[in-house]
VOBA-1610 file (N, C-alpha, C; in pm, whole numbers, padded with zeros to 5 digits, always signed):
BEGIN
Unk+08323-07724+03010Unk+08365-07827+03105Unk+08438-07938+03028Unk+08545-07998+03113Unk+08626-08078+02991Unk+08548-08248+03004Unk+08515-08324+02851Unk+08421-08368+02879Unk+08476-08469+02986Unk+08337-08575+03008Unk+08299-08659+03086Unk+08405-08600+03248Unk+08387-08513+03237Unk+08478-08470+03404Unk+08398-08476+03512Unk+08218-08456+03549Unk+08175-08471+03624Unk+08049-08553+03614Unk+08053-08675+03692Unk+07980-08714+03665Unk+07843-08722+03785Unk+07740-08733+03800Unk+07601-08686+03907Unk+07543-08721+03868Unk+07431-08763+04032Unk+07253-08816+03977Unk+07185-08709+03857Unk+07133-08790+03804Unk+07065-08730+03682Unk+07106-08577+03634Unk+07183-08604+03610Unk+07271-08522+03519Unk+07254-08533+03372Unk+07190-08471+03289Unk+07156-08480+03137Unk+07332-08471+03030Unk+07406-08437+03116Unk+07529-08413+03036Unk+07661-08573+03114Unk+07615-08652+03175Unk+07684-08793+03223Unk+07726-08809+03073Unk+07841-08869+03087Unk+07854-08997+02944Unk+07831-09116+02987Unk+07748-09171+02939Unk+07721-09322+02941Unk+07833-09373+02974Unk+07943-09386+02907Unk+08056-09450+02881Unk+08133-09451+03057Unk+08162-09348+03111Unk+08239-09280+03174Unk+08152-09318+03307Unk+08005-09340+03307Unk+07919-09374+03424Unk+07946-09569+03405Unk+07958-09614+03310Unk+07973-09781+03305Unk+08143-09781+03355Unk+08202-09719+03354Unk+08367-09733+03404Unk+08350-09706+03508Unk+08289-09584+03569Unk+08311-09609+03747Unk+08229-09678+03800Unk+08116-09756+03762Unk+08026-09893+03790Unk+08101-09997+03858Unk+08173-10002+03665Unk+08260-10144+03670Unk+08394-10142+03744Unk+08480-09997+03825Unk+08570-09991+03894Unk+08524-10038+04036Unk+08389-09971+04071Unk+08380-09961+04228Unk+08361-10137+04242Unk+08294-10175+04179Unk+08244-10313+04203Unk+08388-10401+04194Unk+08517-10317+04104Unk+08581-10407+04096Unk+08666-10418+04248Unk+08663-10284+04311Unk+08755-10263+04447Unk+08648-10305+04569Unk+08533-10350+04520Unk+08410-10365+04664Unk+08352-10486+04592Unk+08354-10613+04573Unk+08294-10708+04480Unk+08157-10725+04570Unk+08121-10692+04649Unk+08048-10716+04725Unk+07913-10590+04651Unk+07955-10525+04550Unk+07866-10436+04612Unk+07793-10404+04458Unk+07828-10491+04302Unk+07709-10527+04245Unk+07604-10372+04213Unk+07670-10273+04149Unk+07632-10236+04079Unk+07606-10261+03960Unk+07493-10216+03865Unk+07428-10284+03770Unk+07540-10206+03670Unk+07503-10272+03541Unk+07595-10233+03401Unk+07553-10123+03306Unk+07463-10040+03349Unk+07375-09943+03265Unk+07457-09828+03278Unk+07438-09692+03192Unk+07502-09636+03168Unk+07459-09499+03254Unk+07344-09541+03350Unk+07248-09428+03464Unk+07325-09408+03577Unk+07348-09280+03600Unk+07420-09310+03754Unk+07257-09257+03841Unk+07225-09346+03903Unk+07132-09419+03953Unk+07201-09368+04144Unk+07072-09393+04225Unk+07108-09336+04322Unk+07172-09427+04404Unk+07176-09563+04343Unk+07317-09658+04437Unk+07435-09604+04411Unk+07466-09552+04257Unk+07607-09538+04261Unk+07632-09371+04321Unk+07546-09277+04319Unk+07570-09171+04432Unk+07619-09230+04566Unk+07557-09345+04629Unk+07557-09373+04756Unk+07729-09492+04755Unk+07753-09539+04641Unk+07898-09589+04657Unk+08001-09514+04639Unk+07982-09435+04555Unk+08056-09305+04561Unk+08121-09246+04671Unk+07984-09177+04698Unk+08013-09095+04850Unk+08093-09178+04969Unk+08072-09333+04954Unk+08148-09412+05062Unk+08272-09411+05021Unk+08332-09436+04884Unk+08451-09416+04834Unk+08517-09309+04882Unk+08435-09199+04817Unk+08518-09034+04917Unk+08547-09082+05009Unk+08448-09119+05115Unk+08480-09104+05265Unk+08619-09188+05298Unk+08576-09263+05277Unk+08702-09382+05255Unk+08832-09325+05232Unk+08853-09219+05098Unk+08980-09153+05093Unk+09005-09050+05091Unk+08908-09027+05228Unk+08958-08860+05255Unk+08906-08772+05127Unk+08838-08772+05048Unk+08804-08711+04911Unk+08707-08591+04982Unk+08678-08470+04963Unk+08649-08368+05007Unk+08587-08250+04880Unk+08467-08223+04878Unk+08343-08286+04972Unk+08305-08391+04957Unk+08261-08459+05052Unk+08192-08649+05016Unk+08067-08609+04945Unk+08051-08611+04846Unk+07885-08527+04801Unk+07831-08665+04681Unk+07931-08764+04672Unk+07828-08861+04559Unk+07924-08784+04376Unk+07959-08706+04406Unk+07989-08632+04267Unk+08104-08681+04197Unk+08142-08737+04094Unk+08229-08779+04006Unk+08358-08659+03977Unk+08429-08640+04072Unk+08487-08490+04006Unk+08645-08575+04032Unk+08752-08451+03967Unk+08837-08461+03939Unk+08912-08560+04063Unk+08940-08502+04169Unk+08975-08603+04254Unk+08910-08743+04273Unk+08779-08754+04300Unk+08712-08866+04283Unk+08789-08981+04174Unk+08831-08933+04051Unk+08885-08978+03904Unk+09008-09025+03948Unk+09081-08923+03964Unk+09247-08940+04044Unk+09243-09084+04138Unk+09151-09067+04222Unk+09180-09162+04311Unk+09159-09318+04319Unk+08985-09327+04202Unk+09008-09476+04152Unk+09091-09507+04051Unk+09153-09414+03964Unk+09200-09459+03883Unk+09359-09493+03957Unk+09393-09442+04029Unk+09513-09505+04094Unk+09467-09641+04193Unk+09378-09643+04190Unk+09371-09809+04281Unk+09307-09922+04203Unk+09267-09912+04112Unk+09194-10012+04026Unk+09309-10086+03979Unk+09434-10061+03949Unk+09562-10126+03886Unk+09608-10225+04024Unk+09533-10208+04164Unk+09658-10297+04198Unk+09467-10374+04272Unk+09416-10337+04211Unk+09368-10504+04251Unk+09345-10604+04103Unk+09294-10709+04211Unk+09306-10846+04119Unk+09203-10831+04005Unk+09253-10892+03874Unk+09160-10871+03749Unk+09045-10973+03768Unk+08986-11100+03850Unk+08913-11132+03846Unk+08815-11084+03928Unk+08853-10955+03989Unk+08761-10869+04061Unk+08647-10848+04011Unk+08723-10792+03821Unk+08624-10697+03753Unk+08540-10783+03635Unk+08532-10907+03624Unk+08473-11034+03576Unk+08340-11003+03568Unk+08288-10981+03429Unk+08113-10984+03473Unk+08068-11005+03307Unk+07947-10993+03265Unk+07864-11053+03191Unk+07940-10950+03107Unk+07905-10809+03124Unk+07853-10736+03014Unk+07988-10631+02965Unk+08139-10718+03027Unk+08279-10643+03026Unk+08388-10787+02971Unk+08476-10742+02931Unk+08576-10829+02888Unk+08696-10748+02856Unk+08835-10815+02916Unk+08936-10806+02942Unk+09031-10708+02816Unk+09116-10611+02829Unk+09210-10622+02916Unk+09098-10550+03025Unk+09175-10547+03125Unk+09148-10482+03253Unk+09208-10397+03271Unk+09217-10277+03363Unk+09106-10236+03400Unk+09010-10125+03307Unk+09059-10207+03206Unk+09031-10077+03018Unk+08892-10075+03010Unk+08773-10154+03103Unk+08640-10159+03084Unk+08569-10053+03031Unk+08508-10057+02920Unk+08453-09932+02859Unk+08499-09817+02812Unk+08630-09808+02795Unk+08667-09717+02715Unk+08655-09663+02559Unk+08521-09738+02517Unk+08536-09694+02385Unk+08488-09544+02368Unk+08540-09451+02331Unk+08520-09287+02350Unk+08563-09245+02429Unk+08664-09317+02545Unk+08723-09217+02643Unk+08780-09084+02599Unk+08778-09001+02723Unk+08862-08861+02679Unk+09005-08868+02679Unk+09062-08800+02642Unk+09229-08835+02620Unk+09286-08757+02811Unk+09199-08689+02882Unk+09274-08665+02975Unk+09251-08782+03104Unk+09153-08839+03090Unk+09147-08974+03169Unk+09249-09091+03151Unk+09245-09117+03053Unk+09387-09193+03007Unk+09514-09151+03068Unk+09556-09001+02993Unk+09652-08986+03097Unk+09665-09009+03245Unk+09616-08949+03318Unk+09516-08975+03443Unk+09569-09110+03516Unk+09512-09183+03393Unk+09564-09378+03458Unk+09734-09402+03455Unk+09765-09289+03403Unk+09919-09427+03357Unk+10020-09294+03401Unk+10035-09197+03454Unk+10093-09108+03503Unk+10090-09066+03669Unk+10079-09141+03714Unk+10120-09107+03899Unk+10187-09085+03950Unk+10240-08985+03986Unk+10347-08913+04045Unk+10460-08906+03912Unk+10420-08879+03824Unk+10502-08895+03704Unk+10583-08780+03709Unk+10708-08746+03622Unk+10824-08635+03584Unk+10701-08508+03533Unk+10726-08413+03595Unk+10638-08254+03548Unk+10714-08214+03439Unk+10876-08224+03513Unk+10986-08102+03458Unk+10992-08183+03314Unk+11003-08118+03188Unk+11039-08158+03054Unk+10924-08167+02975Unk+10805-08198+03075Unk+10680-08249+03005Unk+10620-08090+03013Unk+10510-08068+02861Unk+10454-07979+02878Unk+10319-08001+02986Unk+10219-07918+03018Unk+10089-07894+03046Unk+10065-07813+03009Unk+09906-07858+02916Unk+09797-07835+02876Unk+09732-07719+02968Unk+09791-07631+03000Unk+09729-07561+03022Unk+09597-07435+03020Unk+09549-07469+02928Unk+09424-07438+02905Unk+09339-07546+02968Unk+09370-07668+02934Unk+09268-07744+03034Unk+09298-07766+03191Unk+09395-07695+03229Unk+09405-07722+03339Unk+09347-07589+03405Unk+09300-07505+03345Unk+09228-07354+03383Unk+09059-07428+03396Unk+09015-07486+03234Unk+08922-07514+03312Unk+08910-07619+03401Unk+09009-07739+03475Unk+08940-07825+03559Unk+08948-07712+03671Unk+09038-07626+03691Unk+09086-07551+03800Unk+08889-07474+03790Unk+08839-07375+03730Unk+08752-07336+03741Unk+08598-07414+03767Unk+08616-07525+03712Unk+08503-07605+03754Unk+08519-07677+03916Unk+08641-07669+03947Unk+08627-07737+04049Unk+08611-07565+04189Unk+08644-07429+04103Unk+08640-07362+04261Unk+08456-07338+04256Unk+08374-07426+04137Unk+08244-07355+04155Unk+08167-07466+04285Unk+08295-07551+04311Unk+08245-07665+04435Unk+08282-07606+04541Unk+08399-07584+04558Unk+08549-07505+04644Unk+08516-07352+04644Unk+08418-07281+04700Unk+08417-07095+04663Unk+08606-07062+04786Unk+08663-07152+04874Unk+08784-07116+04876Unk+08873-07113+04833Unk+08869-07218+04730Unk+08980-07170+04596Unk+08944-07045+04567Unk+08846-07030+04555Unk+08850-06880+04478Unk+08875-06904+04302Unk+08788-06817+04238Unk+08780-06843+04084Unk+08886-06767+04033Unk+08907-06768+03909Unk+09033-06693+03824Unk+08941-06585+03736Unk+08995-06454+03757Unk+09000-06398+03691Unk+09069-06339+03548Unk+09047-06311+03416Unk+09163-06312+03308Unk+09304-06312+03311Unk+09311-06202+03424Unk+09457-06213+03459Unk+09495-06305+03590Unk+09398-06327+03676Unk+09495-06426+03747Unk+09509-06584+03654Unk+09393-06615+03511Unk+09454-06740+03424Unk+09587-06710+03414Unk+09594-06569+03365Unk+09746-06564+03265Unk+09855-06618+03383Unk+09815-06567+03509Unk+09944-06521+03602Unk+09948-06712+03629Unk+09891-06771+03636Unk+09873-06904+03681Unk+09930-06962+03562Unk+09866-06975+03442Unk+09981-06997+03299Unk+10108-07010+03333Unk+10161-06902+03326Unk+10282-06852+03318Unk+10325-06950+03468Unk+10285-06999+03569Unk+10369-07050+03648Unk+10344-07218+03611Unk+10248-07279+03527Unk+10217-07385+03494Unk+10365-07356+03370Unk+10395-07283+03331Unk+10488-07296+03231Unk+10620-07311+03294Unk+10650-07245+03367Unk+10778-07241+03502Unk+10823-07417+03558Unk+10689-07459+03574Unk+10672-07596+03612Unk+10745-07684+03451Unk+10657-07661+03392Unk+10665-07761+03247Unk+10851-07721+03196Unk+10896-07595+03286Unk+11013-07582+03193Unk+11172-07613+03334Unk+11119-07641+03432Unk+11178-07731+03546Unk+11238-07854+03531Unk+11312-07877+03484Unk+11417-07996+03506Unk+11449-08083+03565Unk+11436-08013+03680Unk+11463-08051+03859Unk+11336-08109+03899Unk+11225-08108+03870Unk+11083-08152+03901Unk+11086-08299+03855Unk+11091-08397+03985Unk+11051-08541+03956Unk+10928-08620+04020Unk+10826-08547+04033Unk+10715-08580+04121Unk+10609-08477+04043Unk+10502-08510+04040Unk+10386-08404+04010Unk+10358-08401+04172Unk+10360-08412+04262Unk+10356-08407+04416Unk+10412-08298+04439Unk+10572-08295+04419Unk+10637-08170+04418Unk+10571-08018+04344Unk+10518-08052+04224Unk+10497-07944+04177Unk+10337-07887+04247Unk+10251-07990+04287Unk+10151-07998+04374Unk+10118-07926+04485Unk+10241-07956+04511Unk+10279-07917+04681Unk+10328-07781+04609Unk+10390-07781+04563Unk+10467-07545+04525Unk+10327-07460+04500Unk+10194-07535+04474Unk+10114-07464+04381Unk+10031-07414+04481Unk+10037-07525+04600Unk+09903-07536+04723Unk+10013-07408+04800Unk+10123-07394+04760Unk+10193-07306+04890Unk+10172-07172+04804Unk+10209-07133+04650Unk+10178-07016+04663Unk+10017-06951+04576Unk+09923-07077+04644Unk+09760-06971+04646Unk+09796-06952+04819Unk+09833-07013+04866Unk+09827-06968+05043Unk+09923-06835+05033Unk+10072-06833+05012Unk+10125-06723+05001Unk+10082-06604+04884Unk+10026-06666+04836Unk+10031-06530+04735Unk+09852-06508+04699Unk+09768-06559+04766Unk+09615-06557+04672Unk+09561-06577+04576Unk+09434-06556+04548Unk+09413-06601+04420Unk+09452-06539+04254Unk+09540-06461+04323Unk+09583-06365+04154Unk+09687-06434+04089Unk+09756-06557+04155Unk+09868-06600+04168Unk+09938-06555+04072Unk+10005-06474+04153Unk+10163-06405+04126Unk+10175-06341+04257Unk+10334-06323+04255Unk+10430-06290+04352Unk+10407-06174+04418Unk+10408-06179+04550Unk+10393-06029+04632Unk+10482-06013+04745Unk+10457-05875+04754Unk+10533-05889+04894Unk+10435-05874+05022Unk+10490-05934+05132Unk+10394-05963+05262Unk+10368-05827+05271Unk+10208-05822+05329Unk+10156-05759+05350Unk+10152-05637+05499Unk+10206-05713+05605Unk+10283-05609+05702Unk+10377-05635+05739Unk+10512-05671+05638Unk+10620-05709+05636Unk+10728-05563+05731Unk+10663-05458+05656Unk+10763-05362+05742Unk+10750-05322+05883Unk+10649-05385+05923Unk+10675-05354+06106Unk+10705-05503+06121Unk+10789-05588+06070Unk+10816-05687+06153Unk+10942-05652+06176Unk+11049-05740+06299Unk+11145-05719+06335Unk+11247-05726+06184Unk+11250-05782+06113Unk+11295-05821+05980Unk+11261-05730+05904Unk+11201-05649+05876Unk+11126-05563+05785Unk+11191-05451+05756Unk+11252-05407+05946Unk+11326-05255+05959Unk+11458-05258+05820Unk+11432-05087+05825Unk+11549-05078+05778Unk+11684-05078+05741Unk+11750-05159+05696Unk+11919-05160+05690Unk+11983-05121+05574Unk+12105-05103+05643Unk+12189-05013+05532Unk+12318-05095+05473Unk+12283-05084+05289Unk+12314-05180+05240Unk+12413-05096+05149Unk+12544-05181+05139Unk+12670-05086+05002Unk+12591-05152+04831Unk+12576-05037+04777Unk+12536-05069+04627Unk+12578-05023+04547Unk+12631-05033+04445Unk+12690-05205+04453Unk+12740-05196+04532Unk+12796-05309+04557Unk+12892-05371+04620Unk+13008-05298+04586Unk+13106-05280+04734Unk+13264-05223+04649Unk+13251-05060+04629Unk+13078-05016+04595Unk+13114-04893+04522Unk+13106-04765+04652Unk+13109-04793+04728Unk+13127-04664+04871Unk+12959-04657+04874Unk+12859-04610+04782Unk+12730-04594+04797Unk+12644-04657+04859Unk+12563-04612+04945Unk+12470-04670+05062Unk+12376-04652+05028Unk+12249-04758+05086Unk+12092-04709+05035Unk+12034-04818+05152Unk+11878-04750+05194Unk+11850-04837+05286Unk+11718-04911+05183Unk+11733-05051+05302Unk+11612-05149+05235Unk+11575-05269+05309Unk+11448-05313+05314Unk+11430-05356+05390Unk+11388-05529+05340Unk+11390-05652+05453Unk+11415-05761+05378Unk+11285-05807+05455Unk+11198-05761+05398Unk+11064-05896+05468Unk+10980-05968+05348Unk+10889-06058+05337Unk+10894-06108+05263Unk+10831-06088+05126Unk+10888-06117+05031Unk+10818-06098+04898Unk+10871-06228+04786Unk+10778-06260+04693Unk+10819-06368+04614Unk+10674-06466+04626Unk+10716-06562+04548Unk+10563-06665+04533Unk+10585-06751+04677Unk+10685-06730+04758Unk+10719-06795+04889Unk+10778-06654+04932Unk+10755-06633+05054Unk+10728-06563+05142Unk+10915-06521+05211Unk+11048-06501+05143Unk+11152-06498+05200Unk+11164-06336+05255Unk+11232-06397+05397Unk+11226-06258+05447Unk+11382-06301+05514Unk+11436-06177+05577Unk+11553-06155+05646Unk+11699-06166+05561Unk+11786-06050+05598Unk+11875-06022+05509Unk+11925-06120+05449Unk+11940-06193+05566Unk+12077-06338+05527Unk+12045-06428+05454Unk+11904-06418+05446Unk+11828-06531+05296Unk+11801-06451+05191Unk+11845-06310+05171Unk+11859-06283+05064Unk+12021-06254+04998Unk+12111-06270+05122Unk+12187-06246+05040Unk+12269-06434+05012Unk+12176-06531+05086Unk+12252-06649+05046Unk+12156-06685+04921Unk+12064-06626+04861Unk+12006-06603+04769Unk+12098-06552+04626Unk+12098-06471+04660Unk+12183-06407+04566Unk+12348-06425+04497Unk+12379-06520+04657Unk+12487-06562+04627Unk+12463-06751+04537Unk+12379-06800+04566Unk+12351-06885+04481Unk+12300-06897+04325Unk+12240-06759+04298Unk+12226-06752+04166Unk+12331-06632+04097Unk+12417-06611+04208Unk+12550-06565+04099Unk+12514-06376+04058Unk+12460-06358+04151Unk+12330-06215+04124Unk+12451-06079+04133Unk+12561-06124+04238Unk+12642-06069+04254Unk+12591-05938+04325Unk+12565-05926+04460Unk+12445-05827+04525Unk+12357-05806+04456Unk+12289-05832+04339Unk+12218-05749+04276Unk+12081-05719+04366Unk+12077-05877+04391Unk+11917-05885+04464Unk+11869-05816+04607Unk+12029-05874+04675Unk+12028-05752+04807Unk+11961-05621+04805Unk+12061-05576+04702Unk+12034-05402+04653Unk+11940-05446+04582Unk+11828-05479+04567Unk+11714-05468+04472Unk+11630-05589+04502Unk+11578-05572+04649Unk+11477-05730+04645Unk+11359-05746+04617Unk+11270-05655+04537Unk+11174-05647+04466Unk+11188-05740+04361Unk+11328-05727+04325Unk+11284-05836+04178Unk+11238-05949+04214Unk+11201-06015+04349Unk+11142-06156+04425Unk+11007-06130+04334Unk+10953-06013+04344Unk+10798-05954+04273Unk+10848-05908+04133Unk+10902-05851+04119Unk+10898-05836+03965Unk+10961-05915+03852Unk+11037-06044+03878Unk+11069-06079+03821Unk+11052-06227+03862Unk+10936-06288+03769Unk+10863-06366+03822Unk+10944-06523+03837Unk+11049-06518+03723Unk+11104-06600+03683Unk+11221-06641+03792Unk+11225-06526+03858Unk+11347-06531+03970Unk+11291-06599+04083Unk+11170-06533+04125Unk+11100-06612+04182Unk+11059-06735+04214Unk+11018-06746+04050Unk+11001-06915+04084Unk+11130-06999+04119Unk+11202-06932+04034Unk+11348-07023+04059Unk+11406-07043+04189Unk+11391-06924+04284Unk+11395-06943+04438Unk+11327-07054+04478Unk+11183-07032+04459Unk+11100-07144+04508Unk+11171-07308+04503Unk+11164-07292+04360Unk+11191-07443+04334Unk+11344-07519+04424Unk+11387-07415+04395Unk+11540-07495+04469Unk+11496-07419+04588Unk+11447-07397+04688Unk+11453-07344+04813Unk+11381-07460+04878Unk+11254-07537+04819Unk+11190-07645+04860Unk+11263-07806+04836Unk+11329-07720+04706Unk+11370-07898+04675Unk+11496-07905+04784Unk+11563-07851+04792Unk+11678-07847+04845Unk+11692-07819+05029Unk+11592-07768+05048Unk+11543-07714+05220Unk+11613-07638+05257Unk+11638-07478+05179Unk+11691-07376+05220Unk+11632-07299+05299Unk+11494-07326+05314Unk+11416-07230+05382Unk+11391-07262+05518Unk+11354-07379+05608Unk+11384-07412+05706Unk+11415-07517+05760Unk+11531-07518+05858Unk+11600-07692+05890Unk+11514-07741+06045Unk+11574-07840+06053Unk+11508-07908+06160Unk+11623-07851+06303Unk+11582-07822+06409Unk+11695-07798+06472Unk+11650-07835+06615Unk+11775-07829+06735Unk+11772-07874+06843Unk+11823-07769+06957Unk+11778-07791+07090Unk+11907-07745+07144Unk+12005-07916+07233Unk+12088-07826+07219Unk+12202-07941+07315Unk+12166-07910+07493Unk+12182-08024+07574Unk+12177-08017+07674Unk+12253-07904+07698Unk+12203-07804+07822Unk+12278-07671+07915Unk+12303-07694+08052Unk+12280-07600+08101Unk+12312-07606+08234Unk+12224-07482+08271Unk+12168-07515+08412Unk+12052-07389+08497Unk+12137-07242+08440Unk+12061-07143+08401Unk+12045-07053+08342Unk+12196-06969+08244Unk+12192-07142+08170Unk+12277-07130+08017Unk+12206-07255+07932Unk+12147-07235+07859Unk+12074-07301+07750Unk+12190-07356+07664Unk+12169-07486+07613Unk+12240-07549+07533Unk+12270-07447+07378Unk+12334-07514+07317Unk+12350-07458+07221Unk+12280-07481+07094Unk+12164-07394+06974Unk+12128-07439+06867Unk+12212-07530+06794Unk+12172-07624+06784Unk+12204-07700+06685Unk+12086-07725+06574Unk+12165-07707+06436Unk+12069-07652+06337Unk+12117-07797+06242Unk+12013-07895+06229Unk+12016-07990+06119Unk+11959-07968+05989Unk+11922-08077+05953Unk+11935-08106+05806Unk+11754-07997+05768Unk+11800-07964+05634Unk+11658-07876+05597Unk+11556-07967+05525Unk+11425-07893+05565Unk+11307-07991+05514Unk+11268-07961+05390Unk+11291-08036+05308Unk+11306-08031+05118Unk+11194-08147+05127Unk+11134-08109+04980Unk+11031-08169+04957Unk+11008-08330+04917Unk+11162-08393+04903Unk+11133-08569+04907Unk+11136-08605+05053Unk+11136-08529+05139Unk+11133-08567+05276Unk+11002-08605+05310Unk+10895-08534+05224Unk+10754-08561+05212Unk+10704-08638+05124Unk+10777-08627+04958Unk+10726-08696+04846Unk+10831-08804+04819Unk+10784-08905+04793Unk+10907-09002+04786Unk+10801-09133+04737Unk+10935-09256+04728Unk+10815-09442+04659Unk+10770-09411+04815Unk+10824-09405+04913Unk+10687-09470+05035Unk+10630-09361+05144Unk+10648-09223+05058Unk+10594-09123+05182Unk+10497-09052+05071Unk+10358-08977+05110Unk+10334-08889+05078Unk+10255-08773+05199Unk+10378-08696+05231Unk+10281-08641+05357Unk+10267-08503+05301Unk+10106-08506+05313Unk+10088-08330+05260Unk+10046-08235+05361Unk+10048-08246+05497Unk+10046-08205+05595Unk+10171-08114+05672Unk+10233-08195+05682Unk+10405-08197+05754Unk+10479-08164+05613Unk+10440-08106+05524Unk+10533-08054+05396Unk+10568-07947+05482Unk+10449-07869+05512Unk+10446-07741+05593Unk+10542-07666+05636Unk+10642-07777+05685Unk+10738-07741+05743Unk+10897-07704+05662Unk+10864-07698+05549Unk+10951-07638+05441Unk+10936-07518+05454Unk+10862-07460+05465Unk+10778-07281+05484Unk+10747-07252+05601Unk+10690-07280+05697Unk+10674-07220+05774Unk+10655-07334+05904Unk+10698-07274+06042Unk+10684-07413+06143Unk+10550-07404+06229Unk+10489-07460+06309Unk+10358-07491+06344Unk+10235-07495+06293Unk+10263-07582+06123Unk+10192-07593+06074Unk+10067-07518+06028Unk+10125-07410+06052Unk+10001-07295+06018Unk+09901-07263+05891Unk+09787-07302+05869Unk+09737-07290+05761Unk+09777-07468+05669Unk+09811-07537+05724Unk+09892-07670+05731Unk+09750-07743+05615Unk+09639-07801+05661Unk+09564-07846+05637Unk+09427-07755+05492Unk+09435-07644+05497Unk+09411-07551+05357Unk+09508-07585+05289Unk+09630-07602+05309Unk+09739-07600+05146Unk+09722-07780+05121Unk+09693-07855+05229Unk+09735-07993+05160Unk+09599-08016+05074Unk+09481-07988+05121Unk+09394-07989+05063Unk+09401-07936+04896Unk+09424-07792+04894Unk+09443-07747+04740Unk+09544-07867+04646Unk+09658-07858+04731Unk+09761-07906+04699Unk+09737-08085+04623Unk+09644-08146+04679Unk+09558-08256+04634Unk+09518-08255+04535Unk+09446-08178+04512Unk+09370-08112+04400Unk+09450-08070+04258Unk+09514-08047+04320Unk+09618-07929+04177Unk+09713-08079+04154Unk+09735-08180+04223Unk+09811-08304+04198Unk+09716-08374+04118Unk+09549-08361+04179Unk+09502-08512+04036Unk+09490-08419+03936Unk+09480-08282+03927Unk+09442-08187+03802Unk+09591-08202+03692Unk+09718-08243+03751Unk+09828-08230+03684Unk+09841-08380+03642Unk+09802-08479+03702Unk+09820-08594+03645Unk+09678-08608+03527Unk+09622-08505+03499Unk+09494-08500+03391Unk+09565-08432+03277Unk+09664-08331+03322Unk+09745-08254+03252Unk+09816-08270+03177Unk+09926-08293+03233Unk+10059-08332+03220Unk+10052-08417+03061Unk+10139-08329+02990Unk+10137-08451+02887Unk+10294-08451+02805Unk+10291-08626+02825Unk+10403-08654+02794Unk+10467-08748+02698
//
């Protein structure tokens, strides 16, 4: 377990240290509420705790010091006032109270919020184990097996080698969408009764291109996001220059993981996958005409004054389906990357 990460009533493995910092935080955001300076988490601070969760949506409210719990005071303790945190047995700077022995991923933690992913590596080994300690709370995360670490690695590396990534929100939000699309093995698949959908059937495609030769194939979805139907694979293909390749060969969405992700990333950032649309006023039995606007890309959600992890949803898929499971993960895998992330 990475240390001081969870902290609980009588817990023989608490750090002193790490139980006097969230003392001296809660009291500093609730002055009213005079927790003592000892290093016991004692059954008041279970009971301020758990009000804290509740307070921010933190899930489960259980009293428990865990990764989100961390994430979330440590992003609010900076914007209140330093004579909040004024007391006998602490002295200034603020809100640095008790850090002597902190862990190096708490630190990060404080001074990285919504920080740049792309350029920066992650620690990915520690981000396997916060990921595993936290599904033994979560049995719907679901735990990692050897190879689903590796397969999860390898997309924590995809992330760290992203450019285009200016939010750990963004990368947050890609991670919560493909354990929903893809499960817990995370890596790329193709949908599961993709070929009886209307999209799925067979069509007949020239391969190459130019060369007279025909082959049939079918376009439903496969990849760490779920693209299905011809015309998003071949405006696919025409964006990464594939030159039909992918048409004639859309497995590589699954076998080639790297392609994959690369869809993802510019398909969300950019809102290739679905726009907002209308119809125009008609007339009794002639319907206006689609009108197809602007696509829902992911600063439409992450941005300085939005964070909606709900209504991301609508980058992938519309009526919010499964809407409230991904923002949840997606939470999660955001304070685990701001523990991460190192830069």
């Amino acid at each position: 377990m990475p240390v001081g990460y969870r902290l609980r009533t009588g817990a023989r493995d608490n750090d002193e240290n790490l139980v006097k910092l969230v003392k001296t935080w809660l009291n500093g955001l609730r002055p009213t509420l005079k927790l003592n300076g000892t290093g016991v988490y004692d059954h008041a601070t279970k009971v301020a705790v758990t009000a804290f969760q509740v307070a921010n949506h933190i899930e489960p409210a259980n009293g428990v010091v865990g990764i989100r719990t961390w994430d979330e005071l440590s992003s609010k303790v900076w914007n209140v006032p330093p004579t909040n945190f004024i007391a006998p047995l602490v002295a200034f700077p603020w809100p640095l109270f008790h850090m002597t022995g902190i862990t190096p991923w708490l630190f990060r933690m404080m001074f990285q919020h919504n920080t740049v992913v792309g350029g920066p590596s992650i620690d990915q080994d520690l981000f396997i184990e916060f990921y595993k300690e936290e599904a033994k709370m979560d049995p719907d995360l679901g735990g990692l097996s050897t190879g689903a670490a590796t397969n999860l690695k390898e997309l924590l590396g995809f992330f760290g080698n992203d450019g285009n990534l200016v939010d750990c929100r963004w990368a947050a939000y890609m991670m919560g969408t493909v354990r929903r699309e893809c499960g817990a093995n995370w890596v790329p698949v193709k949908e599961g009764n993709g070929e009886n959908m209307p999209y799925g059937q067979e069509q007949r495609v020239e391969c190459p291109p130019g060369s007279g030769r025909f082959k049939m194939n079918r376009y439903y979805g496969r990849g760490y996001v779920q693209v299905t139907h011809k015309g998003n694979y071949e405006n696919i293909d025409t964006q990464f220059g594939l030159n039909g390749d992918l048409v004639c060969n859309p497995d590589q969405l699954i076998t080639n993981h790297q392609l994959s992700y690369n869809v993802m990333s510019w398909g969300m950032r950019t809102g290739q996958f679905r726009h907002e649309s209308h119809r125009a006023p008609g007339t009794p039995g002639h319907p206006g005409r689609l009108i197809v606007g602007p696509g829902f890309q992911l600063d439409m959600f992450f941005n300085a004054t939005t964070t909606d992890w709900i209504h991301a949803r609508n980058m992938i898929n519309g009526g919010l389906d499964h809407a409230d499971q991904i923002a949840r993960w997606a939470k999660l895998f955001n304070s685990i990357l701001h523990a991460t992330v190192e830069n």
